[in-house]
C-alpha positions in Angstrom: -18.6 38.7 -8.8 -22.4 37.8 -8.5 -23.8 38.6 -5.1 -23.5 35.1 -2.6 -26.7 34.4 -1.5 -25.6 30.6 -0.4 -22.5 29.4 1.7 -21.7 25.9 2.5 -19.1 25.4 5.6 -16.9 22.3 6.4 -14.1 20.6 8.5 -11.3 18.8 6.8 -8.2 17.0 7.7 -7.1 16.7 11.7 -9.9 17.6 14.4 -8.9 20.6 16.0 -11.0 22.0 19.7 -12.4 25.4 18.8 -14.0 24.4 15.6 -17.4 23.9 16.9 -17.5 27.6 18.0 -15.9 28.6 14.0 -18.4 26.8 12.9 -21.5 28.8 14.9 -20.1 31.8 13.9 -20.0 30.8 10.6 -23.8 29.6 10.2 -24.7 32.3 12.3 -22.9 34.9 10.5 -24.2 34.1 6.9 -27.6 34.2 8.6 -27.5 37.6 10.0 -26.4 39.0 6.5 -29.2 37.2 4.6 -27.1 34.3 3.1 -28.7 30.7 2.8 -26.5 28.2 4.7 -24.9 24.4 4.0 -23.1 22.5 6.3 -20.9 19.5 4.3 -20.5 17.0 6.4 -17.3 14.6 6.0 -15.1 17.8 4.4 -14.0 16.9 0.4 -15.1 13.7 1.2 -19.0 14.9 1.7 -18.5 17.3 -1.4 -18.0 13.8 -3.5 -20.8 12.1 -1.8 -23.2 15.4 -2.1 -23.3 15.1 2.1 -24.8 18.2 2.3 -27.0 19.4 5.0 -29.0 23.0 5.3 -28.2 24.7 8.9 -30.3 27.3 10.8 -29.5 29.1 14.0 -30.6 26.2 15.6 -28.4 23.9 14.1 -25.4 25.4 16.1 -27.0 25.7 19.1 -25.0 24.2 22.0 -22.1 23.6 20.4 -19.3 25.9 21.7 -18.1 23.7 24.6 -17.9 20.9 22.5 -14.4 19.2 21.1 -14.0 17.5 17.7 -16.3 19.0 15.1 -20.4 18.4 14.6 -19.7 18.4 10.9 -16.8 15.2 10.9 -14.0 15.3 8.6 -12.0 12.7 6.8 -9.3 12.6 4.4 -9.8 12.1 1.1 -8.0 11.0 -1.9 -10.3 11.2 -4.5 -11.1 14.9 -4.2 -6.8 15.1 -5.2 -8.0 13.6 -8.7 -9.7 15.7 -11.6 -12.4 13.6 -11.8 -13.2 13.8 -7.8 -13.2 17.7 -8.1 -15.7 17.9 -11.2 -18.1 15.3 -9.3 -17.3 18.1 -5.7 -18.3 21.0 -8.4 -21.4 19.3 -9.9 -22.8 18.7 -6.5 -21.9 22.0 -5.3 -23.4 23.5 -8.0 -26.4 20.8 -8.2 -27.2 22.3 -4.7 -26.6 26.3 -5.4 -24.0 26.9 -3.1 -21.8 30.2 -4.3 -19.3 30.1 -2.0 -17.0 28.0 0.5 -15.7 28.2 4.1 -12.9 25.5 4.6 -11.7 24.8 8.3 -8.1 22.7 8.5 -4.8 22.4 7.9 -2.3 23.0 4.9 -3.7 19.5 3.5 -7.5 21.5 3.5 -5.6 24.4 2.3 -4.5 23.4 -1.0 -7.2 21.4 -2.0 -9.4 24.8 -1.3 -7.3 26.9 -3.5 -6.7 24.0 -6.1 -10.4 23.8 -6.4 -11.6 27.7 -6.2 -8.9 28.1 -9.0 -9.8 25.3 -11.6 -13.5 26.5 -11.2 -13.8 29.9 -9.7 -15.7 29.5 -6.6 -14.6 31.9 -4.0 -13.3 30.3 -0.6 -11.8 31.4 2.3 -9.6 29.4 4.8 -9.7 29.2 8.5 -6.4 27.5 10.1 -7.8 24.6 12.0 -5.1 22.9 13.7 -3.2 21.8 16.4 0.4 22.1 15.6 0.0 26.2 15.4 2.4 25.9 12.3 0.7 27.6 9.2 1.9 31.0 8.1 -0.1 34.2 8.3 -1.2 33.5 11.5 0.2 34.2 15.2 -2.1 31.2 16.4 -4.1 28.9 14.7 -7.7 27.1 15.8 -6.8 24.4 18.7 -3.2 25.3 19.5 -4.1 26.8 22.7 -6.2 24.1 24.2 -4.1 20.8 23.4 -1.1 22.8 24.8 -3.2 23.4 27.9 -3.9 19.8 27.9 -0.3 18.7 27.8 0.3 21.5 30.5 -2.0 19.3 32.6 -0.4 16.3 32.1 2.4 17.4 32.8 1.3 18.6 36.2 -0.4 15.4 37.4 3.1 12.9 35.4 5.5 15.7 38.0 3.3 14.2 40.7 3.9 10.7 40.1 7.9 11.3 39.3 8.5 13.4 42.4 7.1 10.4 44.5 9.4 8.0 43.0 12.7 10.0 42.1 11.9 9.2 38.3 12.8 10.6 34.7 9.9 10.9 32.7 10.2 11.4 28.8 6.6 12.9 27.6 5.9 12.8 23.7 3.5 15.3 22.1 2.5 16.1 18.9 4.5 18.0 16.4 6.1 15.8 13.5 7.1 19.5 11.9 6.8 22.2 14.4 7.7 21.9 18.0 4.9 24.7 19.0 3.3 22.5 21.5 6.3 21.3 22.8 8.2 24.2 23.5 5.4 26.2 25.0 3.9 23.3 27.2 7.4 22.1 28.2 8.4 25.9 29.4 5.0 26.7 31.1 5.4 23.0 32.9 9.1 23.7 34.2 10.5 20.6 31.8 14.0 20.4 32.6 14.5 19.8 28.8 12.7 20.0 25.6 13.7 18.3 22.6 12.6 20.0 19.0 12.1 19.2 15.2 13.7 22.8 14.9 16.5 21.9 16.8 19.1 19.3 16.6 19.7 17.9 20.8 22.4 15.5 21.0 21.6 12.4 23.4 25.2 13.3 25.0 24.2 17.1 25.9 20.7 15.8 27.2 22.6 13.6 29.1 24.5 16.3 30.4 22.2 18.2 31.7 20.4 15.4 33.3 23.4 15.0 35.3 23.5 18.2 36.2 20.5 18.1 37.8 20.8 15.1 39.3 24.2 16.8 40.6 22.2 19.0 42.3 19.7 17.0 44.3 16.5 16.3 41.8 14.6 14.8 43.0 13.0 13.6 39.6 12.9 15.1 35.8 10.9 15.6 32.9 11.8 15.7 28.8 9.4 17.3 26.5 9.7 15.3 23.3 8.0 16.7 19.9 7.6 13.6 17.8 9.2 14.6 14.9 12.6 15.2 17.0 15.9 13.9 14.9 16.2 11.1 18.1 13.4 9.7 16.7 10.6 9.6 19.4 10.6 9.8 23.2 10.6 5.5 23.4 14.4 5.8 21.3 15.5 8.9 23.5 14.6 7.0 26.8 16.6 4.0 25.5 19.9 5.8 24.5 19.9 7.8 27.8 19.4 5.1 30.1 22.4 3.2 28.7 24.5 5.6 29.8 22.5 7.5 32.6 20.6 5.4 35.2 20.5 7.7 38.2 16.7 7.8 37.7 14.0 5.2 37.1 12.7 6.1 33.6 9.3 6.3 32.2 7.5 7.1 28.6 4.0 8.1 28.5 2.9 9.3 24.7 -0.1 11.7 25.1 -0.9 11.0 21.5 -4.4 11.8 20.2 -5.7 13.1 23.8 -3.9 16.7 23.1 -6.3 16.7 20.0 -9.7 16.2 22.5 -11.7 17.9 25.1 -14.2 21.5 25.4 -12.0 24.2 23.6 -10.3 27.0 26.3 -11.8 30.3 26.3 -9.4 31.7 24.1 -10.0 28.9 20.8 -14.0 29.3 21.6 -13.2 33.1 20.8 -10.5 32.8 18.2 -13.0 30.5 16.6 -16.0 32.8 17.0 -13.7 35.6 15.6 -12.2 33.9 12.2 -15.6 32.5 11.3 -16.8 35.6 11.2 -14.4 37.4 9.3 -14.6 34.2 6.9 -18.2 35.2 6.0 -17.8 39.1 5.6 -14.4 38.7 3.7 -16.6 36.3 0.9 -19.4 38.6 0.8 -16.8 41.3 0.2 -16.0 39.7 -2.8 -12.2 37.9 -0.9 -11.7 34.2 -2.2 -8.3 32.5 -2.0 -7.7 34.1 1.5 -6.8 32.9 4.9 -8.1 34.4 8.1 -5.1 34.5 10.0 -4.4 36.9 14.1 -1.7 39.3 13.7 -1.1 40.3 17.1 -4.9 40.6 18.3 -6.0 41.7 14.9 -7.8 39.4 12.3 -6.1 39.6 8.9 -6.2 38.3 5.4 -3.1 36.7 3.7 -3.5 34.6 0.3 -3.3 31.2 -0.1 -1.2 30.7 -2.0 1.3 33.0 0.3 0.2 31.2 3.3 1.2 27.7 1.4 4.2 28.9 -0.1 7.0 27.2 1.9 7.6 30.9 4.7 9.2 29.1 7.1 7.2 29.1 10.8 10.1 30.1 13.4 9.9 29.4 16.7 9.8 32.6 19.1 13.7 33.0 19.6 12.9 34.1 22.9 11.2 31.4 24.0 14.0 29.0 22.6 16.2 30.9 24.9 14.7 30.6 27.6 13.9 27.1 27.3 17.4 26.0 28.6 17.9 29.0 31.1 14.9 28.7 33.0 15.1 24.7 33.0 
């Protein structure tokens, strides 16, 4: 492998807080170890469009606090074509850049190691999302601070119900993984929490809202991921109160807040760290890799590994508990 002299960086797929601070490290990173740096703006999509923009140390200046990402991203269905990856190569290579750093999901994911293996360009992946459900990696970029966010919801919602003896049924994101939901509905005392990983009957949720209410709550709150089998908190919150009306019920879908706001301290760094390891695995001659935390250790696992179908469990502790400490 000729030496990279020249590494372009981008976002793709769902905004995730915390890749501001990946992408500093990134820029900053190829700068220190002599390496000319490209920002593509717009992900795949920018790659097609030759959206291409040089960055300095300057250029990531005052960015860590900041949610979304500086570079934009978008979806795009040309770049799944052959002809939209040649015109992504020409421009890449019409511009001299050796080497890619890809930010995202599983979508960003396998057009990264489609495209590095049809024309031999090295890249390395950072996990950049919310839903924490990507293999080869304890936690991925953003998980932490959208679950803080639906932590605070859930705070100020347990105000509101406690004042007015109501049931509450909170959707959050997670169409595939309940990540977000489990952890946010444990660390905000959720008296249930309904999962894509596990199947909840309406009758046993029913159940234990009676137990509860058995006992003198005063109000209640349902975490519900998305993708549960019910079909959404607004279905769950009709079939219980047809049978259950001890409580005034409520819906509130967080939706597309969880994916907003300055990045917690802990994505600012997990962003700061996998950006950096990003850059010294490429000029160490890695492509096709993922930078992944193993317990508080960065570590490489291959793409095609990390895209292979390894199902993402759930912490069996944590579903435990879920139920027990409710």
């Amino acid at each position: 492998m000729s030496k990279i002299n020249k590494i372009a960086v981008f976002t793709s797929g769902g905004d995730a807080p915390g890749m501001n601070a990946c992408i500093r490290a990134v820029v900053r990173t190829g700068i220190h170890f002599g390496c000319e740096m490209v920002g593509i703006k717009q992900g795949y999509q920018g790659m097609i469009d030759e959206n291409f923009i040089p960055m300095n140390r300057h250029s990531v200046s005052n960015i860590m606090q900041l949610g979304g990402t500086i570079l934009k991203t978008a979806r795009c269905l040309e770049f799944r074509t052959e002809e939209g990856m040649e015109k992504a190569y020409q421009n890449l290579k019409k511009q001299g850049i050796q080497a890619l750093v890809a930010i995202g999901g599983d979508g960003t994911f396998t057009g990264a190691e489609r495209f590095s293996n049809k024309y031999d360009i090295p890249v390395v992946c950072v996990p950049g999302t919310i839903d924490n459900d990507l293999y080869g990696s304890d936690f991925t970029l953003g998980f932490d601070t959208a679950t803080n966010t639906v932590i605070e919801a859930i705070d100020k919602i347990r105000d509101t119900a406690e004042s007015h003896d109501r049931l509450f049924f909170i959707e959050v994101m997670g169409r595939d993984a309940g990540c977000i939901a489990l952890r946010a509905g444990i660390a905000g005392g959720a008296e249930a929490i309904m999962l894509p990983e596990k199947d909840t009957a309406i009758e046993d949720l029913i159940s234990t809202l009676e137990h509860g209410a058995a006992n003198l709550k005063s109000s209640s709150i349902v975490i519900v991921a998305e993708g549960d089998k019910n079909g959404g908190a607004y279905n769950v919150a009709k079939r219980v109160k047809e049978k259950f009306d001890y409580y005034d019920t409520k819906v509130t879908i967080l939706g597309h807040l969880q994916r907003g706001g300055s990045p917690s301290s802990f994505d600012r760094i997990l962003g700061s760290r996998m950006g950096f390891a990003a850059v010294k695995a490429l000029l160490a001659g890695q492509t096709r890799k993922m930078v992944g935390l193993h317990g508080n250790n960065i570590a490489l696992t291959d793409l095609r590994e990390a895209l292979s179908g390894h199902e993402f469990k759930l912490e069996d502790d944590l579903m435990e508990m879920s139920s027990i400490l409710a």
